[in-house]
C-alpha positions, -999 to 999 in steps of 0.1 A, spaced: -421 -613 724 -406 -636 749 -426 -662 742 -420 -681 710 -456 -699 709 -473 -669 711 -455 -657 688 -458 -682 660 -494 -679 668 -498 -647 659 -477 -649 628 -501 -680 616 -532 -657 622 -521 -626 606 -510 -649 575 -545 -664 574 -562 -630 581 -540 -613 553 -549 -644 527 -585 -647 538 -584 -609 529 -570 -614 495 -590 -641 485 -625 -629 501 -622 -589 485 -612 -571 453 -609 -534 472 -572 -525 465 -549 -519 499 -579 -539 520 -550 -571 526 -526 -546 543 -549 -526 560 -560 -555 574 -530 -571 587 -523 -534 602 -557 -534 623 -548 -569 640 -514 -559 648 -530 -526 662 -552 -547 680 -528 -571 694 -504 -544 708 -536 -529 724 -545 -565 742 -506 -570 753 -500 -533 759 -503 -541 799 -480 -571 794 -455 -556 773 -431 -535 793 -436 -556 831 -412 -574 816 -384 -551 815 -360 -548 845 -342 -518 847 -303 -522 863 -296 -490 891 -260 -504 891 -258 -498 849 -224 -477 840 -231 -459 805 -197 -450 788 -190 -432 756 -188 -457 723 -168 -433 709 -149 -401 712 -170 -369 706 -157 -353 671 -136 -322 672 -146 -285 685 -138 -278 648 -158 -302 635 -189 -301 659 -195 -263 652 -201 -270 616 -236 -269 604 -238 -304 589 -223 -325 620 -250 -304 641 -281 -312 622 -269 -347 609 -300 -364 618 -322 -339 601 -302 -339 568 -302 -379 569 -339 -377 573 -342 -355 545 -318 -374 525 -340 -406 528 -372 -389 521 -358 -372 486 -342 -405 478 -379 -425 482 -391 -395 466 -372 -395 436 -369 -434 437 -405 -430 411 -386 -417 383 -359 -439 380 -366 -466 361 -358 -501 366 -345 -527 343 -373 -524 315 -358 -556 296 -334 -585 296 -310 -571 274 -310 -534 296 -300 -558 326 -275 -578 307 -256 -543 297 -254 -534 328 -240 -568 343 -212 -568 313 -202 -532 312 
């Protein structure tokens, strides 16, 4: 946002939305859905203000960050799908992130602090 009012604004209302939500219900979930409708509905109030904005530079010069990786290497399977195999990577690890367990007791944590 480029202005900081607005923005603390909004922060202060979706706070008070999100608490009025907590306090006012018991239905599981209903805080965050919630706070999700009134950003939804703030980005659709500011979505004609959002991107005037935004000046775009014709004179802009885009170089390379950094040197492409070897033939040898680019032909390999993994360099050419690396996004997909990060995505996938991610979505096991909060897959399988249910059944590890975390630090149960005091004395678990202080094991694995000391060993």
């Amino acid at each position: 946002m480029s202005d900081f009012r607005l923005a603390f604004v909004a922060g202060m209302v979706i706070g008070v939305i999100e608490q009025m939500a907590i306090f006012y219900t018991d239905i599981a979930g209903f805080p965050d859905l919630s706070v999700a409708l009134v950003l939804l509905v703030g980005l659709l109030l500011r979505a004609r203000t959002l991107g005037r904005e935004v000046v775009l530079d014709q004179g802009l010069v885009v170089e390379a960050s950094e040197p492409p990786p070897p033939t040898r290497a680019a032909n390999l399977l993994a360099v050419q799908h690396t996004g997909k195999i990060g995505w996938a990577v991610l979505f096991t690890f909060i897959a399988a992130r249910s059944f590890f367990q975390g630090l149960g007791s005091q004395e678990r944590a202080v094991f694995l602090l000391s060993w």
